[in-house]
KEPA-442105 format. One record per residue: x, y, z of N, C-alpha, C in turn; residue in one letter. Coordinates in pm, whole numbers, padded with zeros to 5 digits, always signed. Each point is the difference from the previous one (the first is absolute). Layout:
REM residues N
XYZXYZXYZa
...
REM end
This chain:
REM residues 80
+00086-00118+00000-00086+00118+00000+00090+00124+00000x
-00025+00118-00093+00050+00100-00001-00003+00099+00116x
+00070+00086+00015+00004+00077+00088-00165+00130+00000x
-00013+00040+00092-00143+00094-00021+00031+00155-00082x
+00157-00002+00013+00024+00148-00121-00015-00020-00089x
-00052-00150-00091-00017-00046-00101-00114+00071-00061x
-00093-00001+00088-00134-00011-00011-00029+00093-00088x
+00025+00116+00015-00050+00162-00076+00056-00020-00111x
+00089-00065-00028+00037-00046-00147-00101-00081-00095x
-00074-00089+00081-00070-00075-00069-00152+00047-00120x
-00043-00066-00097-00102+00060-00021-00091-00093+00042x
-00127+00046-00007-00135-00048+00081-00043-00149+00008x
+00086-00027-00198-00032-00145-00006+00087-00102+00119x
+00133+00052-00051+00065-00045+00099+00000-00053+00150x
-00075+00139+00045-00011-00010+00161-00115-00086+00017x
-00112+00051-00076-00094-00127+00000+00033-00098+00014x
+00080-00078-00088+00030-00154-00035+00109-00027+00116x
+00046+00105+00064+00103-00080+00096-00144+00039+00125x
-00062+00071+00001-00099-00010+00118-00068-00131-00004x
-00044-00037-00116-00090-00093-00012+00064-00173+00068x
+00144-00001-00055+00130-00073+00029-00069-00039+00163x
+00065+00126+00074-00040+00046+00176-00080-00080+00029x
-00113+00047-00054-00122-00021+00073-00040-00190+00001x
+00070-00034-00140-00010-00132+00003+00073-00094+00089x
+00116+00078+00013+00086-00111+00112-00015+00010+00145x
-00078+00170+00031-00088-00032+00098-00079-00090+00019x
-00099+00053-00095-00140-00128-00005+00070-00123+00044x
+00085-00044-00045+00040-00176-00004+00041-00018+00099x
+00064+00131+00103+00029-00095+00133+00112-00063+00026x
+00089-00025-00102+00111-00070+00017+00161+00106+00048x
-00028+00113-00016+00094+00053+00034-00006+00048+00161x
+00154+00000+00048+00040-00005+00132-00074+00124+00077x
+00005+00020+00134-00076+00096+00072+00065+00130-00060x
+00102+00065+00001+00133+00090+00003-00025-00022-00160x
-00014-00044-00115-00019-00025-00154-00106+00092-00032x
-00095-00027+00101-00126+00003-00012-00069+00183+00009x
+00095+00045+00136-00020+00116+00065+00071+00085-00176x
+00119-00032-00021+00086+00052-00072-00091-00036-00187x
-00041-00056-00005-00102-00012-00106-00121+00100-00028x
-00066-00002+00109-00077+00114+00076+00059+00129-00062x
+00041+00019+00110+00113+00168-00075-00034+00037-00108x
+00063-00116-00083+00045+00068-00134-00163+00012-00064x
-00041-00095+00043-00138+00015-00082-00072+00106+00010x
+00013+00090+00116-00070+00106+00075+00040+00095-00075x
+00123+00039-00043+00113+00060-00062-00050+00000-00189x
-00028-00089-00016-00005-00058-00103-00156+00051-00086x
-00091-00010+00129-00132+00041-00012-00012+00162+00005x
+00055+00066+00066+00018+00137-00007+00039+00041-00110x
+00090-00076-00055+00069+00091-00125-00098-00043-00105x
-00025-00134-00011-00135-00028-00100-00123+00092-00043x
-00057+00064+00195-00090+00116-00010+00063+00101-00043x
+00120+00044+00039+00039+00142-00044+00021+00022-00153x
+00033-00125-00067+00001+00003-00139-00136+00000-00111x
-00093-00058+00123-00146+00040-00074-00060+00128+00018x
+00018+00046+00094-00038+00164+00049+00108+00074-00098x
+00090-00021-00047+00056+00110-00069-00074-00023-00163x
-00005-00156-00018-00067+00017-00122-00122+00016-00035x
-00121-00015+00121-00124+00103-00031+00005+00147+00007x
+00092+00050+00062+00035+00102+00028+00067+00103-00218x
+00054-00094-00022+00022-00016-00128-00105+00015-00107x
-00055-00091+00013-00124-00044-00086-00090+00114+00042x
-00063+00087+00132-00080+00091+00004+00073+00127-00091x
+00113+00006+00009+00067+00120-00057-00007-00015-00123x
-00043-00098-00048+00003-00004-00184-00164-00010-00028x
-00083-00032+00031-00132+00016-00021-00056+00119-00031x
-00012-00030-00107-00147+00117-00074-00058+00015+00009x
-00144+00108+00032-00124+00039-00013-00061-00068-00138x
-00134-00013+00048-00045-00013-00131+00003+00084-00120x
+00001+00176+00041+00017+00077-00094+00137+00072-00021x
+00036-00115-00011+00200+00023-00027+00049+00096+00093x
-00052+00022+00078+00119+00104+00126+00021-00142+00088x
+00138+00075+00069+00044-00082+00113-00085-00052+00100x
+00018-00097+00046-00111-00009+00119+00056-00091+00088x
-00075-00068+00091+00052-00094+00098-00108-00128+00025x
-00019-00090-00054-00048-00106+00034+00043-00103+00088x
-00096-00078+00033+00023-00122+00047+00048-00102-00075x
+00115-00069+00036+00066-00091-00085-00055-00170+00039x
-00065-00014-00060-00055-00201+00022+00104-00093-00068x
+00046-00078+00063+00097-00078+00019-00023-00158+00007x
-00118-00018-00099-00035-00127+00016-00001-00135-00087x
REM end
């Protein structure tokens, strides 16, 4: 496992797929008490930067949205 200064480097897919990693070898149980705590962490770590990378890109996406009558505007961005 990489170090946590890693992290802000990563992009979203990334952190995802190593969160997702986490959460699985939690789930399973097989890793040591002290593995486990330290698994944790990063995932916590991991999940923050995940949100902060979606808040910057709705944040994004409102800033480029158009009015219907071609002026600037600010919508709601659906993400589904």
């Amino acid at each position: 496992m990489a170090d946590a200064a890693d992290i802000d480097g990563l992009s979203f897919e990334l952190a995802l797929a190593e969160l997702e990693k986490i959460v699985a070898q939690l789930e399973s149980g097989q890793a040591p008490l002290e593995q486990s705590i330290e698994l944790y962490e990063r995932g916590a770590k991991l999940k923050a930067h995940c949100e902060s990378r979606l808040e910057a890109a709705r944040l994004r996406v409102e800033k480029i949205v158009m009015g219907a009558d071609g002026a600037p505007g600010v919508e709601a961005a659906e993400f589904n």
